[in-house]
C-alpha positions in Angstrom: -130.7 145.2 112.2 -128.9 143.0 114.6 -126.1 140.8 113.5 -125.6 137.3 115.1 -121.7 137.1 115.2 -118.6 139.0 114.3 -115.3 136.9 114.2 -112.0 138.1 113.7 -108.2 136.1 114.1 -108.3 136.2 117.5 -112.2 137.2 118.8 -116.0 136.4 118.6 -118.1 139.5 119.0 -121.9 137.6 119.5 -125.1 139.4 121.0 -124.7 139.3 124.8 -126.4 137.1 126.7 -128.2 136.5 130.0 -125.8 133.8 130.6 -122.5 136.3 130.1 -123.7 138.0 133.6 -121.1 136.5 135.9 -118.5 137.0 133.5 -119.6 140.6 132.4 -120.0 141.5 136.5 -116.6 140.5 137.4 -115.3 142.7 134.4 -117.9 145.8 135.9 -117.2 145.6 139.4 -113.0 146.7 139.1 -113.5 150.0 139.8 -110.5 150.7 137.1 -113.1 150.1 134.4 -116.4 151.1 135.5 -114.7 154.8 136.0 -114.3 155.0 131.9 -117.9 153.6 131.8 -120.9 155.8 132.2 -122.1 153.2 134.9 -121.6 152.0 138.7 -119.1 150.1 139.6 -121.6 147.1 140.4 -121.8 145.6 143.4 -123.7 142.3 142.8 -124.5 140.1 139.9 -127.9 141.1 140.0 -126.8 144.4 138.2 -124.7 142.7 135.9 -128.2 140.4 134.8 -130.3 143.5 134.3 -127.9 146.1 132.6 -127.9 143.0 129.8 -131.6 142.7 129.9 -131.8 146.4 129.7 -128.8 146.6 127.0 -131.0 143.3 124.9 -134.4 146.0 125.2 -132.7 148.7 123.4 -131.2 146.5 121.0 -135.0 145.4 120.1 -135.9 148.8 119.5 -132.5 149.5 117.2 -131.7 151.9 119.8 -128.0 150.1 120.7 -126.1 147.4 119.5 -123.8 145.4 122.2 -121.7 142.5 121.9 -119.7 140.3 124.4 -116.0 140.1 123.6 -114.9 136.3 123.5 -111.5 134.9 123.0 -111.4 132.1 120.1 -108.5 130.4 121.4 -110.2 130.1 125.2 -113.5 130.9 125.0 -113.5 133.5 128.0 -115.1 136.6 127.8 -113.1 139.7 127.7 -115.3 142.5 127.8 -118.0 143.9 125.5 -118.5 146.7 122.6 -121.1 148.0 120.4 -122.7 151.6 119.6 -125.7 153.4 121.7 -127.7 156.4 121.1 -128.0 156.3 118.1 -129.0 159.1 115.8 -130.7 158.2 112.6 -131.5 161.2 111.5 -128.1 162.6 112.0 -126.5 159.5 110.7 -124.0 159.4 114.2 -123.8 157.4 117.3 -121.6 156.4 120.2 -119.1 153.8 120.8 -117.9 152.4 123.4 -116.2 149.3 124.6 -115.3 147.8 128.1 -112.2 145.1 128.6 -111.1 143.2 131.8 -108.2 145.4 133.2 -106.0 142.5 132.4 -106.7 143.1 129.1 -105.4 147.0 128.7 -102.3 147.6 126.4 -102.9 143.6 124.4 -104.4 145.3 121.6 -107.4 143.2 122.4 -109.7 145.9 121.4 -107.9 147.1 117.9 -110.4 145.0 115.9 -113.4 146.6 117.4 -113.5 150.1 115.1 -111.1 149.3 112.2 
């Protein structure tokens, strides 16, 4: 089951988008975030466009949830969370979140797994 929006205080959590690419690229090509990430550092846009096509397929199947990370008060995007492989019959999964490095230590990512 997807779910359209999350909104806290401060953030929008929505379903990314093909349209978030430029924004999500800039965030995954700094090499000080993509070396957390099991990822790449990307290189061109072009990555950035089909890890969110490929990240939407799997969210199709229930196989991941992702969402970009928007700030309310500006509207720019931030980074992205959500939970992949998922494990059903084990009831467990992974997640994982990405920020822009000018993000770290702003407790910008607190809300995420409360």
């Amino acid at each position: 089951m997807q779910i359209d929006t999350i909104t806290t205080e401060r953030l929008l959590l929505r379903p990314m988008q093909p349209a978030d690419a430029p924004a999500l690229f800039s965030i995954w090509s700094d090499p000080n975030v993509s070396k957390y990430m099991n990822i790449e550092t990307m290189t061109c846009i072009k990555q950035a466009e089909d890890m969110i096509f490929f990240i939407n397929k799997l969210c199709a199947k229930d196989q991941a949830s992702r969402w970009s990370i928007i700030l309310q008060s500006s509207g720019e995007m931030i980074g992205s969370c959500g939970f992949n492989s998922f494990d059903f019959e084990h009831g467990r999964t992974e997640i994982g979140y990405d920020l822009g490095s000018s993000y770290w230590g702003k407790g910008s990512c607190s809300f995420c797994f409360l």
